[in-house]
C-alpha positions as CSV (number, residue, x, y, z in Angstrom):
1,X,139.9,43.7,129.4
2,X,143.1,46.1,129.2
3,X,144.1,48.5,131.2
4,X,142.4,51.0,129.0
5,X,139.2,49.2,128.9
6,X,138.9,49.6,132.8
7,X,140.1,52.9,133.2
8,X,137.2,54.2,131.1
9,X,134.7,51.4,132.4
10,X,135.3,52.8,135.6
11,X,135.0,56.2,134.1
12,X,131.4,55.8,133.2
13,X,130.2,54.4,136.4
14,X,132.1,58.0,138.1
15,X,130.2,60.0,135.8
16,X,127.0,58.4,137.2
17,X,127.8,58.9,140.6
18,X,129.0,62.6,140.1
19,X,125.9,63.6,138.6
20,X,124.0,62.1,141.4
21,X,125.8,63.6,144.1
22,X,126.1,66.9,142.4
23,X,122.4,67.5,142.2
24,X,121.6,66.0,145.1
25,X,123.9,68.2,147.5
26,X,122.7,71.2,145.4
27,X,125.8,72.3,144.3
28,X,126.9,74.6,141.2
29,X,123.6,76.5,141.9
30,X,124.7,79.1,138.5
31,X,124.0,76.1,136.3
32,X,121.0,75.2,137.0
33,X,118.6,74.9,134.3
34,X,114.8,75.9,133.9
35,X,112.4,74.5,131.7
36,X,112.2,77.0,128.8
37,X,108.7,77.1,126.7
38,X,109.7,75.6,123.5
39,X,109.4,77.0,120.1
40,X,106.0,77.3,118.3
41,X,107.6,74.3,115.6
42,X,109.1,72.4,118.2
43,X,105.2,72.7,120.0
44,X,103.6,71.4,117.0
45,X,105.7,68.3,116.9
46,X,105.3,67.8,120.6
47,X,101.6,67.5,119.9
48,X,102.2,64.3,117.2
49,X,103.6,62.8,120.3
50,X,101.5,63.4,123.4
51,X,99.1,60.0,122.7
52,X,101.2,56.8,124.3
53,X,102.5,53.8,122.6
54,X,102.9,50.2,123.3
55,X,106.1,49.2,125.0
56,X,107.5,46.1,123.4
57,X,108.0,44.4,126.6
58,X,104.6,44.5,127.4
59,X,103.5,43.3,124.2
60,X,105.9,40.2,124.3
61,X,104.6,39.6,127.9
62,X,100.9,39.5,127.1
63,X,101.4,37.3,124.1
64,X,103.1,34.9,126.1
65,X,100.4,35.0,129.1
66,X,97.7,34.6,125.8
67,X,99.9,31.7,124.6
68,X,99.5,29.8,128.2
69,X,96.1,30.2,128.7
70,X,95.1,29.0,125.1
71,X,96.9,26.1,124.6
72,X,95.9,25.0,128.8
73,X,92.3,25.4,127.5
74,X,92.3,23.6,124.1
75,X,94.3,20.8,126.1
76,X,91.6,20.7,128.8
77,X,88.6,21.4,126.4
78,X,89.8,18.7,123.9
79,X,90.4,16.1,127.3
80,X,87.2,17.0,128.6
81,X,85.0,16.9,125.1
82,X,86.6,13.6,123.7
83,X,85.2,10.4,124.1
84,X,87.2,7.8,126.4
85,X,87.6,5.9,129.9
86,X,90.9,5.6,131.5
87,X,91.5,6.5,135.3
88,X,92.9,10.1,134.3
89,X,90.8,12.5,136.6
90,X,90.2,16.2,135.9
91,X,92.7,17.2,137.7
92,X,95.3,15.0,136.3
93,X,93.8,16.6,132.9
94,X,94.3,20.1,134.2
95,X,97.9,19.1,135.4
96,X,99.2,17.9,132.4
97,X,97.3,20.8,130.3
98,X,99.2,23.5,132.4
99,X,102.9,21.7,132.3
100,X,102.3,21.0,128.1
101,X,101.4,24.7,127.8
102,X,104.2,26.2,130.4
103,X,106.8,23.7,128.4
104,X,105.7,25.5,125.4
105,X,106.2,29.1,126.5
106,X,110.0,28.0,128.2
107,X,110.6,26.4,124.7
108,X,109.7,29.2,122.9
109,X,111.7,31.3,124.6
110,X,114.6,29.2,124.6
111,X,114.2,29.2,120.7
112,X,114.0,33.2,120.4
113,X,110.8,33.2,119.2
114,X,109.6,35.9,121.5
115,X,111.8,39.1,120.3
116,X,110.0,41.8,118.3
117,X,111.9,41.2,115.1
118,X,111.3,37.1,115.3
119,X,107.5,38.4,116.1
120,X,107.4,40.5,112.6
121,X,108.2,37.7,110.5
122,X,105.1,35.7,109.1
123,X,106.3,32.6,107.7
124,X,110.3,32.3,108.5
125,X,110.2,31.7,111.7
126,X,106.7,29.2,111.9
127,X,108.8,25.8,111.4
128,X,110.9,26.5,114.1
129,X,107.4,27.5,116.4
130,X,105.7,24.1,114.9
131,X,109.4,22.3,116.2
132,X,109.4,23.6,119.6
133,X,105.4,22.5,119.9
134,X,106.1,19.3,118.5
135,X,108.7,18.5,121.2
136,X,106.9,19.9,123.9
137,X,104.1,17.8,122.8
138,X,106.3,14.6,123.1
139,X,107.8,15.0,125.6
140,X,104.5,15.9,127.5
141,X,102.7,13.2,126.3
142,X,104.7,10.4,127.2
143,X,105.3,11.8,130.5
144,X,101.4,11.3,130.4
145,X,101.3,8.0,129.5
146,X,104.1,6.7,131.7
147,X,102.1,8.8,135.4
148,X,98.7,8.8,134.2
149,X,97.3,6.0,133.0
150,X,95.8,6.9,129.8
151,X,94.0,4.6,127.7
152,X,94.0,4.5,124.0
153,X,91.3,6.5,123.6
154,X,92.7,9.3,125.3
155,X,95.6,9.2,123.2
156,X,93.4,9.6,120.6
157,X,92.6,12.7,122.4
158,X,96.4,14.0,122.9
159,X,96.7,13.8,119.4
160,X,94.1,15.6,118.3
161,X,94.5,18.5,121.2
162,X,98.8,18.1,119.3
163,X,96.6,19.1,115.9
164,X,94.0,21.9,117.3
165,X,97.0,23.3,119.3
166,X,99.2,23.2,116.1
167,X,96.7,25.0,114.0
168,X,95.7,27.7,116.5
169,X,99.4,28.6,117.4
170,X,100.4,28.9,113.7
171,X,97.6,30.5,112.6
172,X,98.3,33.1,115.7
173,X,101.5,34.3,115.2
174,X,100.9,34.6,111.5
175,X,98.3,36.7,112.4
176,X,100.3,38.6,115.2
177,X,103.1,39.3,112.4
178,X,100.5,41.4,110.5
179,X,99.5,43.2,113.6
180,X,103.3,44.0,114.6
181,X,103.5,45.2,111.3
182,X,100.7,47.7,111.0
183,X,101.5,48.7,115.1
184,X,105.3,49.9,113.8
185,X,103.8,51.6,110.6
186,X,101.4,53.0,112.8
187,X,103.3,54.0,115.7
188,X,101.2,52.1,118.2
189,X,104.5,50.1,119.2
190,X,107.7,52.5,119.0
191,X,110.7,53.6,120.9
192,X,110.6,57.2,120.6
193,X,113.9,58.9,120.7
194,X,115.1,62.6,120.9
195,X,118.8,62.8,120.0
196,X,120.9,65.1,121.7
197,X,124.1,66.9,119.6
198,X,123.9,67.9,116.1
199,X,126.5,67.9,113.3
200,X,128.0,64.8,111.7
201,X,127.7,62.2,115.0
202,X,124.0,62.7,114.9
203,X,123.8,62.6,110.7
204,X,125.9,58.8,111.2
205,X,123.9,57.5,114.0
206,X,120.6,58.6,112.5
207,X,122.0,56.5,109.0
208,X,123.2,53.4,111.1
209,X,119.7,53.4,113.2
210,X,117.9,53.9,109.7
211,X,119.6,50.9,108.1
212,X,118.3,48.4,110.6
213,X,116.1,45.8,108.8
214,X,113.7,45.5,112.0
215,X,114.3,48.8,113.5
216,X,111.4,50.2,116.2
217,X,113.4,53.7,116.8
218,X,111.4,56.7,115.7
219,X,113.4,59.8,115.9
220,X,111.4,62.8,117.1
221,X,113.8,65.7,116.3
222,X,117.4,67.0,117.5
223,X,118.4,69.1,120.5
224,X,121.6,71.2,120.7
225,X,123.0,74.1,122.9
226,X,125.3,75.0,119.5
227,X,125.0,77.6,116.7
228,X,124.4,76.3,112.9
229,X,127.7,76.5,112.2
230,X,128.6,73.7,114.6
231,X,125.1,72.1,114.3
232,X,122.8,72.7,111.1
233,X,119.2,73.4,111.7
234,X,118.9,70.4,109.6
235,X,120.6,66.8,110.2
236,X,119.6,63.8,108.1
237,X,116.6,64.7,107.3
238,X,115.5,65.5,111.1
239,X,114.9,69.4,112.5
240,X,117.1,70.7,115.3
241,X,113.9,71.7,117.6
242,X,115.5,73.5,120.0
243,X,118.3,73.6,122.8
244,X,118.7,71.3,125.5
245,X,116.9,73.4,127.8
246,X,113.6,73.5,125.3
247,X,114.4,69.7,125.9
248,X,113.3,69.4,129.1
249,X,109.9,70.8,128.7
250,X,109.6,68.8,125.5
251,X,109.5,65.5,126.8
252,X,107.5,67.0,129.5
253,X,104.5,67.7,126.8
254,X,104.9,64.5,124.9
255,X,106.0,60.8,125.6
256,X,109.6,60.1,124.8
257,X,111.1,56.3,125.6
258,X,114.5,57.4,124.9
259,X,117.0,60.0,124.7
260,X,120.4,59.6,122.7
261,X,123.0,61.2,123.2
262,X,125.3,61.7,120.1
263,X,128.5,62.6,121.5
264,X,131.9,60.7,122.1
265,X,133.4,59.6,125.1
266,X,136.1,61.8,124.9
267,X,133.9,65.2,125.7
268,X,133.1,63.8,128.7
269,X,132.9,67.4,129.9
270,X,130.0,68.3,127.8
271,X,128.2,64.8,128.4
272,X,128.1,65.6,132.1
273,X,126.5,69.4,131.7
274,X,124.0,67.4,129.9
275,X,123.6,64.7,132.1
276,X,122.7,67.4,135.1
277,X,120.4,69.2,132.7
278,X,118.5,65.5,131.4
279,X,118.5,63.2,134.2
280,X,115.4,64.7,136.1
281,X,113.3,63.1,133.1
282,X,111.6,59.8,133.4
283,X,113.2,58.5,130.0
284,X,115.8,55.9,129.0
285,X,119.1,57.9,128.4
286,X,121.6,56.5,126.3
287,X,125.1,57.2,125.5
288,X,125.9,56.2,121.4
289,X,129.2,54.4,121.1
290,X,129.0,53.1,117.5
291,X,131.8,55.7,116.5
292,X,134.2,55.4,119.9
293,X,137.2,53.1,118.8
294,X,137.4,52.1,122.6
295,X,135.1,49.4,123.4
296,X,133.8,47.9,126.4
297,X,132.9,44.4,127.3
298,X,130.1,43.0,125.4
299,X,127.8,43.2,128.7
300,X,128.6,46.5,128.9
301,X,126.6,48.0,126.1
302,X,122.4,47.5,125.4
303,X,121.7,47.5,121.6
304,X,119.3,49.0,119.3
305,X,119.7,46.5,116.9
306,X,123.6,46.6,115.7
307,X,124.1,50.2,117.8
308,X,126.1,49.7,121.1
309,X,124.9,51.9,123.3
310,X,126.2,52.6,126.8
311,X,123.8,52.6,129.2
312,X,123.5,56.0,131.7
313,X,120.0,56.1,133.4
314,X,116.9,54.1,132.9
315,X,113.9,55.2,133.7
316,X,112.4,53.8,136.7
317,X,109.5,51.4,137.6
318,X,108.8,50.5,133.6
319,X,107.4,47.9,131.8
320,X,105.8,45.2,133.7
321,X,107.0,46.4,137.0
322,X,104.7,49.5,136.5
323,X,101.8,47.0,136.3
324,X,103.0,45.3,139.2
325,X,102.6,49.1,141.0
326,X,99.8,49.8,139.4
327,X,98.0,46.3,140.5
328,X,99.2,46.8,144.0
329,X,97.8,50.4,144.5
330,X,94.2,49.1,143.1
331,X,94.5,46.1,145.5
332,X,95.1,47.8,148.9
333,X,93.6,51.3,147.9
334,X,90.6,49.5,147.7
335,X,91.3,47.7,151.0
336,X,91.7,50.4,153.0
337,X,88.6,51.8,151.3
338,X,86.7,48.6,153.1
339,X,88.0,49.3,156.1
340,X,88.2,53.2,156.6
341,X,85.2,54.0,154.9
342,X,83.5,55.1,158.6
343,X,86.1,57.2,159.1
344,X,86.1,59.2,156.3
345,X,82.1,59.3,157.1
346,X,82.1,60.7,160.1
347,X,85.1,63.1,159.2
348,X,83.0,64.3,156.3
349,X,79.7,65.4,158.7
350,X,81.8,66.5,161.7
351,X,83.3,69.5,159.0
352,X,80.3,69.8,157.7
353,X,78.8,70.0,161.0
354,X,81.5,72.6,162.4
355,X,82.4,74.8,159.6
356,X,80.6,76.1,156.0
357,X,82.2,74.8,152.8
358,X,82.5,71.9,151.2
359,X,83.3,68.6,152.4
360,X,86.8,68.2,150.1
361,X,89.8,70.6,149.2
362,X,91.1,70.0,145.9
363,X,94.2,71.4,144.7
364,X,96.8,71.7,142.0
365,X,100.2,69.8,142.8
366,X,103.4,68.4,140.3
367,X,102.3,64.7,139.1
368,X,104.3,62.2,137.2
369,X,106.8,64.2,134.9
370,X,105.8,67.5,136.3
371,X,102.3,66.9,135.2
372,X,99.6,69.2,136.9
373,X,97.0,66.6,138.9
374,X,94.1,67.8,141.0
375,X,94.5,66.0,145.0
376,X,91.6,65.6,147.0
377,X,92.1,66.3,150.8
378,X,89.4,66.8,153.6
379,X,88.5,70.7,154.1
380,X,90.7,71.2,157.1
381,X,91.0,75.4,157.2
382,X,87.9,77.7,157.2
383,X,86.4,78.0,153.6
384,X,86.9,81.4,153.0
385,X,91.0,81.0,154.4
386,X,92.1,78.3,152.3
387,X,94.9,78.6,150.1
388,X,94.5,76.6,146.8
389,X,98.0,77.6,145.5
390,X,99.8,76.1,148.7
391,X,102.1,78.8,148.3
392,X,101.7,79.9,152.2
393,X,102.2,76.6,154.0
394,X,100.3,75.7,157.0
395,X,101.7,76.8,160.4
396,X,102.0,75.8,164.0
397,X,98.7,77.5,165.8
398,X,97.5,78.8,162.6
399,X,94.4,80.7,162.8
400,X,93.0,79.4,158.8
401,X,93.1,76.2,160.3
402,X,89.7,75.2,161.9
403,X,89.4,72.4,165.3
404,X,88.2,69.8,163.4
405,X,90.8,70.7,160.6
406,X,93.5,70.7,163.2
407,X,93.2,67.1,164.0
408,X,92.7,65.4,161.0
409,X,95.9,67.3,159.7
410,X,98.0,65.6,162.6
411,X,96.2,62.4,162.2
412,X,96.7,62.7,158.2
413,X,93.3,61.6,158.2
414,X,92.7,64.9,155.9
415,X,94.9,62.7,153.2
416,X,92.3,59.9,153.2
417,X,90.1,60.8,150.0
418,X,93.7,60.5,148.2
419,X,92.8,57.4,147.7
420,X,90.0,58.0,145.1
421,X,93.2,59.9,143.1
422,X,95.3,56.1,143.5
423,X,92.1,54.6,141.4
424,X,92.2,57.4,139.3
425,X,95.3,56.7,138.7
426,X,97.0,60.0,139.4
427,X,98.6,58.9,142.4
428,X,100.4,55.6,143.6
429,X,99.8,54.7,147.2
430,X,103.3,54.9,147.6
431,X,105.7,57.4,146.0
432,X,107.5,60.9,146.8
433,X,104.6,63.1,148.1
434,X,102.8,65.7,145.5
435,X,103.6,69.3,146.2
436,X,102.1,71.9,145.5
437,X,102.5,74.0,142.1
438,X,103.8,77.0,144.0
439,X,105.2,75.1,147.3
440,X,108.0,77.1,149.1
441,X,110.4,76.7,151.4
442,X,110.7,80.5,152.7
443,X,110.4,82.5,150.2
444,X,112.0,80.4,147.6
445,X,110.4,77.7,145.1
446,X,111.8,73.9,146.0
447,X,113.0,73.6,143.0
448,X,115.1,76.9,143.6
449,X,116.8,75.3,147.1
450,X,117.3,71.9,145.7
451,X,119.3,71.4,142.6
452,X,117.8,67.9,140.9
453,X,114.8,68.5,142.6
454,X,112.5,67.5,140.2
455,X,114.0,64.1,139.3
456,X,111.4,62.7,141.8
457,X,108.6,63.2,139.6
458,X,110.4,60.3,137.5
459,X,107.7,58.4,139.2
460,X,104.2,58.7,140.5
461,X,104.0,60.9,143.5
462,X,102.2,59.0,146.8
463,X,99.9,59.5,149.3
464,X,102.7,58.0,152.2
465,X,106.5,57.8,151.3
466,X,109.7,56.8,152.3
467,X,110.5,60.5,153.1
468,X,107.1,60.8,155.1
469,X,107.6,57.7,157.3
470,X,111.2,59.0,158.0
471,X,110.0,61.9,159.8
472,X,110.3,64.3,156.8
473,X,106.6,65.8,156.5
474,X,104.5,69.1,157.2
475,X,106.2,72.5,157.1
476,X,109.4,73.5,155.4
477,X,110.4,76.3,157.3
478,X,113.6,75.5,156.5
479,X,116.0,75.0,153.3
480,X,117.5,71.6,155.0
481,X,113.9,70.1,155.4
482,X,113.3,69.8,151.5
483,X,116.8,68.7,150.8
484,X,116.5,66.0,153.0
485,X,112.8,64.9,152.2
486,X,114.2,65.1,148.1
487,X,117.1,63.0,149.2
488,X,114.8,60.5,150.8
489,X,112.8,60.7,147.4
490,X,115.3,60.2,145.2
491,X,116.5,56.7,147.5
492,X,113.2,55.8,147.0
493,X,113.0,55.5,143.2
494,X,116.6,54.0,143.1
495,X,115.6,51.2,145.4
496,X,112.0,50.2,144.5
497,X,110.5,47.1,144.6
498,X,107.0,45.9,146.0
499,X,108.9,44.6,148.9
500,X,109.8,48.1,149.9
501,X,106.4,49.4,148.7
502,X,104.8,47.3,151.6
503,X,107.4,47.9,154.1
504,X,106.3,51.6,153.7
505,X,103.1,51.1,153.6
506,X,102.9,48.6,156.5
507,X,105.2,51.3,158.7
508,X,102.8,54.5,157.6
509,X,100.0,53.6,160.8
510,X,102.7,53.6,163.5
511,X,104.8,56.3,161.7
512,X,101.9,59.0,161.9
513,X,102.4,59.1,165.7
514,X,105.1,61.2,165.4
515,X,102.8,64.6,165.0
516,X,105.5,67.0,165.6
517,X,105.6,68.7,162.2
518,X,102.1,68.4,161.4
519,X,99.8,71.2,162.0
């Protein structure tokens, strides 16, 4: 790489970092940048857009898991079901069933037989599929024969399971290239993307993504700040929907994978304005470099087919590490269920034994993406006193607050039915805590004090967090308190793993002890 090369390399990776630290300090508070309501047109293609879609990654993962388990079964059915004597036991059956089909998988992978485009094609691509299960067979077998002690008969059996195997694989991915087909004529499995800048960058990437013979990009529509003379209404064949502000509350209302931004390099200006406007959004966001004459090392760009793009933000927790999440809230939501059930009993009859109302609060808070989600909380302030907005926060000695409410708030046991929202899904067990709709720190909204503030609804929000178990919870009486708990937030989502996950969640118990902002 040339001195050039670096120079900008190192460029990119400083306009990541000073978009970071400019929102999170809350600095250049005149720019920041409301949601706008978008246009009626721009509403009406929102609404084309709201169902989900398939990721790809997903898709590839689950046919490989279906591959395993089919091919371990018709080995071990086709073992178990033929004729024969030989000293190979069940479990040496079993054993060889599992390494034949986990040799497969590796060796189709290794052969590139698991990318979307190798998945679309019906019959190209099946001799190379029957060569890998040929050699995996071999090489399987034998290993069987030398360690196992098979008879003749139950060769007789490998050779069949080699031509029931053989069948079943072809005859699936022949059929899995017609349902790849109709899912990307369909929409089912697409990479929706907004671009962002109009005028002849957006009319030559739109043309170079079009021309891709396997291309899974649907374009949504345009987003620019400029007037028609610099950017038509029109590009390609694509409406300009609205400005970048209209933007944000357009992938708000719909599902968008990706945004693109159509710019070069050189306005690097403009690209960071936009990057502090986009980067709050749980999308991809990509920086198109197939017109820059500078390039980068190869490992420096992702693709969309031939188009280098350069890489800004990805959205977090995707893919199969959002079923991980997903997998680990059921699991210990429900375990904690099993083992606090009697305390959300008795805290149930002793508010309804000491105050009227119901047994449950519920109120409105931000969700994932800024979507609104209905909590569930224990009734912890007189019925008749509670504040569904949230917009006055809970004080020290405050008089809505009834005994019985009182202690369950510095417990947190008041947080307990939360749980029910984890299997609902509108919650994770661990994630930046929901606020709600109309929380305030004084008299000002959060997102008002904290510029970037709502880039930690990139993720689920949590019933215990990274912020909470730090010592950042209860009453923001002060501007500092929500700049620090959105800092903590914002670690949170940069650093995630299930590791960290259970770190938090194993710390929340002995965290809780520290009461002295929870009224």
């Amino acid at each position: 790489m040339n001195k050039a090369e670096k120079s900008d390399q190192f460029d990119l990776e400083a306009l990541r970092k000073q978009v970071s630290d400019i929102n999170r300090r809350g600095e250049d508070a005149d720019q920041k940048v409301r949601p706008e309501p978008i246009n009626t047109y721009a509403r009406q293609i929102a609404e084309q857009f709201r169902a989900g879609n398939r990721s790809p990654a997903i898709i590839i993962g689950q046919l490989r898991l279906f591959e395993f388990v089919s091919q371990f079964l018709i080995g071990l059915l086709v073992c178990l079901l033929w004729p024969g004597g030989g000293a190979e036991t069940l479990s040496a059956r079993a054993t060889a069933a599992a390494a034949i089909a986990a040799l497969l998988v590796f060796g189709l992978q290794t052969a590139d037989t698991y990318s979307i485009p190798a998945l679309r094609t019906r019959m190209r691509l099946l001799p190379r599929v029957f060569a890998v299960w040929t050699l995996v067979f071999v090489i399987g077998t034998a290993a069987s024969v030398l360690f196992g002690n098979v008879g003749w008969l139950q060769v007789q059996a490998y050779i069949a399971w080699f031509v029931t195997g053989a069948i079943f694989l072809l005859a699936a991915r022949f059929l899995i290239a017609y349902g790849i087909r109709n899912w990307s004529r369909n929409g089912v499995m697409e990479r929706r993307a907004v671009i962002v800048g109009g005028g002849e960058p957006a009319k030559e990437l739109i043309r170079v993504l079009e021309q891709q013979a396997d291309n899974d990009i649907r374009i949504c529509g345009i987003f620019d700040d400029r007037g028609e003379k610099r950017s038509p209404i029109m590009v390609a064949g694509y409406p300009k929907l609205g400005t970048v502000a209209e933007l944000v509350e357009f992938v708000r209302i719909t599902r968008i994978d990706m945004l693109i931004i159509s710019l070069p390099l050189s306005a690097e200006a403009r690209i960071l304005q936009l990057l502090k406007k986009l980067w709050v959004l749980p999308v991809d966001i990509r920086l198109a470099a197939h017109a820059n004459r500078l390039r980068f090392r190869p490992r420096a760009y992702s693709r969309i087919g031939s188009v280098p793009m350069l890489d800004i933000f990805n959205k977090p927790i995707r893919d199969w590490d959002s079923v991980a999440k997903r997998c680990f809230d059921i699991f210990f939501a429900l375990l904690a269920l099993a083992f606090l059930w009697p305390i959300m009993l008795a805290t149930a009859i002793a508010i309804k034994l000491t105050s009227k109302g119901p047994v449950f609060f519920r109120q409105k808070r931000h969700g994932f993406n800024n979507e609104i989600i209905n909590i569930f909380k224990f009734r912890s302030m007189y019925a008749d006193k509670g504040d569904p907005t949230g917009r006055a926060a809970v004080t020290k000695g405050d008089p809505r607050v009834t005994p019985v409410g009182r202690f369950i708030r510095k417990s947190s046991i008041d947080e307990l039915p939360q749980l029910f929202n984890v299997l609902t899904g509108d919650l994770s067990l661990v994630g930046p805590r929901p606020h709600a709709v109309l929380a305030q720190a004084k008299d000002r909204p959060f997102g008002e004090v904290v510029e970037g503030y709502f880039a930690r609804h990139r993720v689920k929000p949590g019933v215990t967090g990274w912020a909470q178990i730090n010592g950042w919870r209860g009453e923001v009486d002060h501007d500092d308190k929500i700049k620090f708990r959105t800092a903590y937030d914002l670690y949170y989502i940069e650093n995630w793993s299930l590791w960290f996950d259970l770190k938090i969640l194993f710390l929340t118990p002995f965290r809780l002890f520290n009461t002295e902002n929870a009224y």
